[in-house]
matplotlib code that plots the C-alpha trace (Angstrom):
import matplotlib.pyplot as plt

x = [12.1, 10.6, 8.1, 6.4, 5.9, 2.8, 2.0, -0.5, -2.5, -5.2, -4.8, -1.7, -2.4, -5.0, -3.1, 0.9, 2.2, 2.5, 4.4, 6.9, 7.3, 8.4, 10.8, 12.4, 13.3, 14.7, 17.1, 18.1, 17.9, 16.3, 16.0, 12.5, 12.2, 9.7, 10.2, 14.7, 14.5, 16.2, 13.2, 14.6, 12.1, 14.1, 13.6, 17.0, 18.6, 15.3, 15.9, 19.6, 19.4, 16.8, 19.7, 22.7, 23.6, 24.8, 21.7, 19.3, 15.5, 16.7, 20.4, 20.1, 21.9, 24.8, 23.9, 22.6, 19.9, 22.5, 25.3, 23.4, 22.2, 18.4, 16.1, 15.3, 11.4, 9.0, 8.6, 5.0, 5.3, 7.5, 4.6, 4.8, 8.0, 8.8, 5.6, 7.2, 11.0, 11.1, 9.4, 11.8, 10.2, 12.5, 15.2, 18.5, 21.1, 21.8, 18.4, 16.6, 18.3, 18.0, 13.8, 13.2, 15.1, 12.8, 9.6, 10.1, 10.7, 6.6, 5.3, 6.6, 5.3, 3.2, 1.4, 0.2, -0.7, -2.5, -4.8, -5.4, -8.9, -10.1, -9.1, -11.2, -14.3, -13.9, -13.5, -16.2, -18.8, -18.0, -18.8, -22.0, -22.9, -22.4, -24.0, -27.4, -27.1, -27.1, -23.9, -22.4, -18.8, -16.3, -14.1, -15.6, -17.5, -15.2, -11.5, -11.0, -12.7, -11.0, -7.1, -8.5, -10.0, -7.3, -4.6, -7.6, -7.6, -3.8, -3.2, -6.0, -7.3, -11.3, -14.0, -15.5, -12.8, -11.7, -13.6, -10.9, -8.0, -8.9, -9.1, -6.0, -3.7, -5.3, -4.5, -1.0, -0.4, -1.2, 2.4, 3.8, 2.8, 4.6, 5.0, 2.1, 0.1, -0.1, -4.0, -2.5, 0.4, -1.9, -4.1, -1.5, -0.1, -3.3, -3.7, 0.0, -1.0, -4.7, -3.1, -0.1, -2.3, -4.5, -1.8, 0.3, -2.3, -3.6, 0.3, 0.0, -3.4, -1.5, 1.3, -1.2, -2.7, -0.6, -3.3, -2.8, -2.2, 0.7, 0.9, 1.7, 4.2, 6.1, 6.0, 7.2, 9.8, 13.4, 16.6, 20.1, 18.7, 17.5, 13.2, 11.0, 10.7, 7.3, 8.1, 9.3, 6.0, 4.0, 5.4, 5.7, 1.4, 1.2, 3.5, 1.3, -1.8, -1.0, 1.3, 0.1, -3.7, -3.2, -1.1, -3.9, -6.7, -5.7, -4.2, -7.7, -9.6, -7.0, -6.8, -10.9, -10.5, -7.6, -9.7, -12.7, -11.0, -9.6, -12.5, -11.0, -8.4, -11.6, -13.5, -10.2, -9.5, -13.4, -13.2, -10.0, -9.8, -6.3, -5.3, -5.8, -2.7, -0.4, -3.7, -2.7, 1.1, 0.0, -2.5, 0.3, 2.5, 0.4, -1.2, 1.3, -0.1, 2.5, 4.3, 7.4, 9.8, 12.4, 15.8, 18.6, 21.9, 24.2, 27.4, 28.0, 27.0, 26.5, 23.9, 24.4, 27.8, 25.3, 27.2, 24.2, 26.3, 25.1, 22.5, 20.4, 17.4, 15.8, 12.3, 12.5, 9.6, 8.3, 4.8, 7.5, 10.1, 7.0, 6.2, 9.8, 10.3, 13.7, 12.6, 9.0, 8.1, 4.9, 5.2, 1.9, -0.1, -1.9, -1.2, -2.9, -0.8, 2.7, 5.3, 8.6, 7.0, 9.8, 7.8, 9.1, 5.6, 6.8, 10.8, 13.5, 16.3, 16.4, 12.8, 11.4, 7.5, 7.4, 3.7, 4.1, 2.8, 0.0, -1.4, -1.2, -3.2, -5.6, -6.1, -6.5, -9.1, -11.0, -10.3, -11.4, -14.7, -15.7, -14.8, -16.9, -19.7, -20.1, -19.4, -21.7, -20.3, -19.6, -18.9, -21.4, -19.5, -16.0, -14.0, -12.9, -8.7, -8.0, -5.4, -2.5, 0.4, 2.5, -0.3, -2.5, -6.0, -10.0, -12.4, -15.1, -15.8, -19.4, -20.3, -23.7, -24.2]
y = [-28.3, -25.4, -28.0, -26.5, -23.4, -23.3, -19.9, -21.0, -22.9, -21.8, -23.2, -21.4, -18.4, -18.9, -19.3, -19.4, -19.4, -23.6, -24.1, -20.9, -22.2, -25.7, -23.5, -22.0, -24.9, -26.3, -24.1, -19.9, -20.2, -22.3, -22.5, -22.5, -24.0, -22.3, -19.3, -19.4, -17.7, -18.1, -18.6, -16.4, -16.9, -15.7, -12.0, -10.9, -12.2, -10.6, -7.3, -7.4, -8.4, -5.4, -3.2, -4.8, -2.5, -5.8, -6.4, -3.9, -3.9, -3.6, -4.3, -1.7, 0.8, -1.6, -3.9, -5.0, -7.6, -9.6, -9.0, -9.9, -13.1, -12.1, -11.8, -8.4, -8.2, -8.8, -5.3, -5.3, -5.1, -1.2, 0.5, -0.9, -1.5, 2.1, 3.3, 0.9, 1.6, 5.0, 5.0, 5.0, 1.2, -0.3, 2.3, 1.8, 5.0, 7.8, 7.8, 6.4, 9.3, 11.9, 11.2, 10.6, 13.4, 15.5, 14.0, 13.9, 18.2, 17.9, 14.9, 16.3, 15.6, 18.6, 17.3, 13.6, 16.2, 18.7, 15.2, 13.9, 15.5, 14.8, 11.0, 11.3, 13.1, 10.1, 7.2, 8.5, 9.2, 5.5, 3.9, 5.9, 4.6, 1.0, 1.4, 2.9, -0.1, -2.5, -4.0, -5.1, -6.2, -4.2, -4.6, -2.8, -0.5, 0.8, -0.8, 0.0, 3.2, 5.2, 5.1, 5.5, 8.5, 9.5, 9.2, 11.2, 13.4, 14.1, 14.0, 16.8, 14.1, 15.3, 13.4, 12.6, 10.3, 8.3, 5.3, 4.4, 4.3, 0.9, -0.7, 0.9, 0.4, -3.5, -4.7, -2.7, -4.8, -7.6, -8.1, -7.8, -11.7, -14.4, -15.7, -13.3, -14.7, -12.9, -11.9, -10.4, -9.0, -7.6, -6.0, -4.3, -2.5, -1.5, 0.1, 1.4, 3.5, 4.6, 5.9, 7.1, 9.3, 10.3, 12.2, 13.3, 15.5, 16.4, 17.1, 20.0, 21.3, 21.6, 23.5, 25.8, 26.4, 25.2, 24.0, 22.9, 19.4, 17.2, 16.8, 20.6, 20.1, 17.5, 20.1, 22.6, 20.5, 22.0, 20.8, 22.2, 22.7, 19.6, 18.6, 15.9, 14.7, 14.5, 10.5, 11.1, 12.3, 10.1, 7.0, 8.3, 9.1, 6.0, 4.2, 6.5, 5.2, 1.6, 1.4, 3.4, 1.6, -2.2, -2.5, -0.2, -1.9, -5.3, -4.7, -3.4, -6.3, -8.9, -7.0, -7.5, -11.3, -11.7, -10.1, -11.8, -15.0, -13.8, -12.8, -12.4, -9.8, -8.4, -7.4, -6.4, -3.9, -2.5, -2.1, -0.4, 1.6, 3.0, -0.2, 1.2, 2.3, -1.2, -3.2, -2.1, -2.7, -6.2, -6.8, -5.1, -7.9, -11.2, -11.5, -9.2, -7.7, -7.9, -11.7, -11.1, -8.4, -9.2, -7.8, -9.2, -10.0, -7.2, -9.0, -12.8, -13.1, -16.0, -17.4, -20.1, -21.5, -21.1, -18.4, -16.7, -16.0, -12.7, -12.9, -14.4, -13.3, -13.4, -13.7, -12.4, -13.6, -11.0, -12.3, -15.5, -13.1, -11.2, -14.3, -15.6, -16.8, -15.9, -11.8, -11.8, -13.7, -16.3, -14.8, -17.1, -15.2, -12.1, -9.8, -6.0, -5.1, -6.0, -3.6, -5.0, -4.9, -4.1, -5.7, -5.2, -4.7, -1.6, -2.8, -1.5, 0.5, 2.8, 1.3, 1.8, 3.1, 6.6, 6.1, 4.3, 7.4, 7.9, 4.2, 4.5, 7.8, 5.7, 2.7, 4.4, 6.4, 3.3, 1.1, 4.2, 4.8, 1.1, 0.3, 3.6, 3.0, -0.5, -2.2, -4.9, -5.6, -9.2, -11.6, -13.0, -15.3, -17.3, -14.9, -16.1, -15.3, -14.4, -15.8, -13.8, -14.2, -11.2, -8.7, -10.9, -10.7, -11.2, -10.8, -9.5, -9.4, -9.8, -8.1, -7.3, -4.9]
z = [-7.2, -9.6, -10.7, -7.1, -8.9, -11.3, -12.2, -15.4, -12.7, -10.6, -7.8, -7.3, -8.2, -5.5, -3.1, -3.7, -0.5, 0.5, -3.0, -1.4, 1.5, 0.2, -2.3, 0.5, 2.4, -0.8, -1.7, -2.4, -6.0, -8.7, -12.6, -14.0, -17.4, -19.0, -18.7, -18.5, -15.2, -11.8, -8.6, -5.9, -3.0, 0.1, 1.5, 2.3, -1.2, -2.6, -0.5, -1.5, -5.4, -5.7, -4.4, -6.1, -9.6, -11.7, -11.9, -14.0, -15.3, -18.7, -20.6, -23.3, -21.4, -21.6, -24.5, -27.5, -27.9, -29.6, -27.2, -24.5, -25.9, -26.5, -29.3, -30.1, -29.4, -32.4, -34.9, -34.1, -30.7, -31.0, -29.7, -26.6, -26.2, -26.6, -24.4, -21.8, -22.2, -21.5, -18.0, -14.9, -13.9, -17.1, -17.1, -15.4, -14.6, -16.2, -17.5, -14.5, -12.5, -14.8, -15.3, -11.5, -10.6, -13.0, -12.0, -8.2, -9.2, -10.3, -7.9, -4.8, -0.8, -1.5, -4.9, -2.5, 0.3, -1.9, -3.1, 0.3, 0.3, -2.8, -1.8, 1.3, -1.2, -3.4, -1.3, 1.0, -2.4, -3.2, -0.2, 0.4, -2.7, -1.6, 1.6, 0.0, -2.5, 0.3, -1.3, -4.6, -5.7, -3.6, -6.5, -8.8, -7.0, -4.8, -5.1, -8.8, -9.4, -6.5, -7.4, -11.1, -10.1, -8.2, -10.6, -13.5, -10.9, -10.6, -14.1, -15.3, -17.2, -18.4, -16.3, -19.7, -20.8, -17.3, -18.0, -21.0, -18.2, -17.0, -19.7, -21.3, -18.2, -17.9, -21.7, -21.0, -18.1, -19.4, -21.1, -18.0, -17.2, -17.6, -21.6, -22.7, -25.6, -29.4, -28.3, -24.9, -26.9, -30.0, -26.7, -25.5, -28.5, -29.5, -26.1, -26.2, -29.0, -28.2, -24.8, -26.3, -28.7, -26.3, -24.1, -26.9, -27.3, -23.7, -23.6, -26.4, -25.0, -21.5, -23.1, -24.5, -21.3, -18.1, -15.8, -11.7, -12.5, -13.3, -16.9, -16.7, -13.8, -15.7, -18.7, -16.5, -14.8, -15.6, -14.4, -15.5, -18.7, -19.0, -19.7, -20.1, -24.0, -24.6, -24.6, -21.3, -20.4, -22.1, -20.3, -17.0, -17.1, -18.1, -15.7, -12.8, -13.7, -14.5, -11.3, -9.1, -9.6, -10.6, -6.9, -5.3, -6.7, -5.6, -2.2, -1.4, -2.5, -1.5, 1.9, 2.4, 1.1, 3.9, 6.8, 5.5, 6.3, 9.7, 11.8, 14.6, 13.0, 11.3, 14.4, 16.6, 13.5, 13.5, 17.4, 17.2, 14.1, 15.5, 14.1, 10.6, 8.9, 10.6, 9.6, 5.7, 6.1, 7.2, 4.7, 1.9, 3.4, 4.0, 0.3, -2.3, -4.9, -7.3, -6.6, -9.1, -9.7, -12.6, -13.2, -15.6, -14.3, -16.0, -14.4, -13.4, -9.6, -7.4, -4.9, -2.5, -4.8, -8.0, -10.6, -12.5, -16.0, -17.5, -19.8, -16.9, -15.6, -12.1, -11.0, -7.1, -5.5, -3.6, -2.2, -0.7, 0.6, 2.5, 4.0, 4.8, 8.6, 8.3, 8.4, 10.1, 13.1, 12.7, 9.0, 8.0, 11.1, 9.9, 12.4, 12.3, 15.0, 13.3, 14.0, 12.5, 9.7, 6.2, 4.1, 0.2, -1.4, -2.8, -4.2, -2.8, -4.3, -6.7, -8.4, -5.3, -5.7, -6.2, -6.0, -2.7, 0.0, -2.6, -2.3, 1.7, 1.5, -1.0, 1.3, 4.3, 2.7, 1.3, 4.1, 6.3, 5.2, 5.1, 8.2, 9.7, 7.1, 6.5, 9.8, 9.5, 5.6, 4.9, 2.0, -0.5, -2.7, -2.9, -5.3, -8.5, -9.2, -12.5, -14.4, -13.9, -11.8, -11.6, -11.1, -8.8, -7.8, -8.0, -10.6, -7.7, -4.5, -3.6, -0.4, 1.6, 4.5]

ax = plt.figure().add_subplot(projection="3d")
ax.plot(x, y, z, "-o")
ax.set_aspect("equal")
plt.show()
C-alpha cells in the first residue's frame, strides 16, 4: 500500500493527492520502507497525534540515541544539529515551554501589528515593479522576496546583507527532506555555521546598542529570572526566517498555480475581493505547503489495532489530511468561499506556528495588491516542481499582464 507513496518522484510531488486518496481508503496507518516511518494520511488521527504528548519532535528530553534505538547523527553534521535542536520546532517541554514562553514576551500581537504597514509598503513596491515590467516569474519577483523582507525587517537585519537569507535558510531546509544526501547535508552545515556566525555577532552589536527590533526584544526578554542563551536566540532567528518564509513563499506561488487552474474561482475572487482572506485559507488548504510533519512515538500507542512500539516514527501527512472527505465537504473542490474551514497547514498543538498571523498578514498583502494591480495577470509557462517533498513547491512561475 506505501508503494502509492513516491516522494523521490516527480510526478508525485506534482501532484500528491490521487496516491492520498487511495492511501486513505486503504487503511489509517502504513509502514514505509525506506525511510522506517508509519504513513498517517487521515485528518483527525493527524489533528489528534499532533496533540497527543507520547509523541514528541525529538526524544532527547527523555532519551539517549542509544536508548531509543537510534544512531546518534554523524559528528560532522553538530553544526546543524545544534543550530536546529535548540529552536522551539524540535524541542519538547520544559524547554519548548520555557523558550516560547520567552519569545511570545518579544513577538507579541503588537510586534505582527506594528509590521502590517511595512508588509503593505513592500508587497505593494513589488508588485508595481512587476506590473511596469509587464511580468516575470511571480516566484521570484514577488513570492520570495516579500516574507524575506519581512522577516530582515523584523529581525533589524542590515538591507546590505538580506540577500544571504535565502540562500542560508534554503540549504538549511534542505535536511529537512526525506533521506537528505551528504551534498544536501555538507550544504546545510556550511550554512548552519555562516548563519550562526553572522547573528552571533548582530546579537553582541544589539546588546551594545538595543535597537526597535527583535533580536533586541529576545535580548531583552526576561522571565522569573530566566533569558534567552545566545543559542537560544540564534536558533529561534533562524527558525523565523526559514519558517516563517519557506511556508509563505510557497503558499503564494502554489496558491496562484491553484487559481490559475480554476478560472472560474479566479475571476469570482477578482470580482469579489471580499473573498480575500477565505480565498487564502482555501488555497493554504487545497495544495499544502509543507506535506509532512514528523514526531517520534515517546510511548507505545496504537492505530486502527496497529501498536506503534516506541522508537517509531510517524510521518502525518498533512497536505492528505487537508484533503480528507471525512473533515471537509467536496474536499477535492477548491472553494474561495469555504467556511468550515480547520485546515491543519499551520500544526496543531503546542508546535503550532507562532509565525502563523504573520503569514496571513503577508498573503493578504501579496495576494492584495495583485489582485488590484494585475487583474489581467495570467500564466506563461507550466511550472517546473522541484525535488523536494516536505517543503513543496515551484522553481517559477512565469506570468504576463
Amino acid at each position: 500500500m506505501s508503494a502509492l507513496f513516491e516522494p523521490w518522484s516527480p510526478s508525485f510531488v506534482a501532484d500528491p493527492y490521487p496516491a492520498y486518496e487511495q492511501l486513505r481508503a486503504q487503511g489509517r496507518v502504513h509502514w514505509f520502507e525506506p525511510t522506517g516511518q508509519w504513513l498517517v494520511p487521515h485528518y483527525e488521527d493527524v489533528s489528534a497525534l499532533l496533540r497527543d504528548r507520547r509523541l514528541g519532535r525529538t526524544y532527547l528530553h527523555r532519551f539517549s540515541h542509544e536508548e531509543f534505538g537510534r544512531t546518534p547523527p554523524l559528528a560532522e553534521h553538530e553544526p546543524f544539529h545544534t543550530l536546529n535542536d535548540n529552536g522551539i520546532l524540535d524541542l519538547e517541554a520544559p524547554d519548548h515551554t520555557r523558550i516560547r514562553r520567552l519569545i511570545t514576551k518579544a513577538f507579541t500581537p503588537r510586534t505582527v501589528a506594528r509590521l502590517e504597514p511595512t508588509v503593505q509598503r513592500l508587497a505593494a513596491e513589488l508588485v508595481a515593479d512587476l506590473i511596469r515590467a509587464g511580468g516575470g516569474d511571480l516566484l521570484a519577483d514577488v513570492a520570495e522576496p516579500l516574507p524575506v523582507a519581512v522577516i530582515a525587517e523584523m529581525l533589524g537585519i542590515p538591507e546590505a546583507d538580506r540577500a544571504l537569507l535565502r540562500p542560508w535558510s534554503a540549504d538549511i531546509c534542505g535536511m529537512f527532506e526525506l533521506n537528505p544526501s551528504p551534498e544536501t547535508a555538507d550544504r546545510a552545515v556550511r550554512a548552519s555555521v555562516e548563519f550562526s556566525a553572522y547573528l552571533r555577532e548582530l546579537i553582541a552589536e544589539r546588546r551594545k546598542e538595543p535597537g526597535d527590533d527583535l533580536i533586541s526584544a529576545l535580548i531583552a526578554a526576561y522571565e522569573e529570572g530566566d533569558r534567552l542563551s545566545e543559542q537560544e536566540m540564534i536558533s529561534t532567528c533562524v527558525l523565523l526566517l526559514n519558517a516563517g518564509h519557506e511556508a509563505t513563499v510557497n503558499t503564494t506561488a502554489n496558491g496562484w498555480w491553484t487559481l490559475f487552474r480554476h478560472p472560474e474561482q479566479l475571476a469570482r475572487l477578482r470580482a469579489d475581493h471580499s473573498l480575500l482572506p477565505t480565498a487564502i485559507e482555501e488555497l493554504m488548504r487545497y495544495d499544502t505547503p509543507l506535506q509532512m510533519f514528523e514526531r517520534w512515538v515517546l510511548d507505545d500507542i496504537e492505530i486502527a489495532g496497529t501498536v506503534l512500539p516506541r522508537g517509531s516514527e510517524l510521518a502525518l501527512l498533512f497536505g492528505s489530511a487537508n484533503r480528507d472527505p471525512g473533515r471537509f465537504v467536496n474536499a477535492d473542490l477548491l472553494d474561495l468561499a469555504r467556511e468550515d474551514n480547520a485546515h491543519i497547514t499551520f500544526g496543531a498543538g503546542i508546535h503550532f506556528c507562532l509565525g502563523a498571523p504573520l503569514a496571513r498578514i503577508e498573503l493578504a498583502a501579496s495576494f492584495g495588491e495583485l489582485l488590484r494591480g494585475a487583474p489581467t495577470m495570467r500564466l506563461v509557462g507550466e511550472p517546473r516542481w522541484k525535488p523536494g517533498y516536505v517543503i513543496r513547491g515551484v522553481y517559477e512561475l512565469p506570468v504576463e499582464l
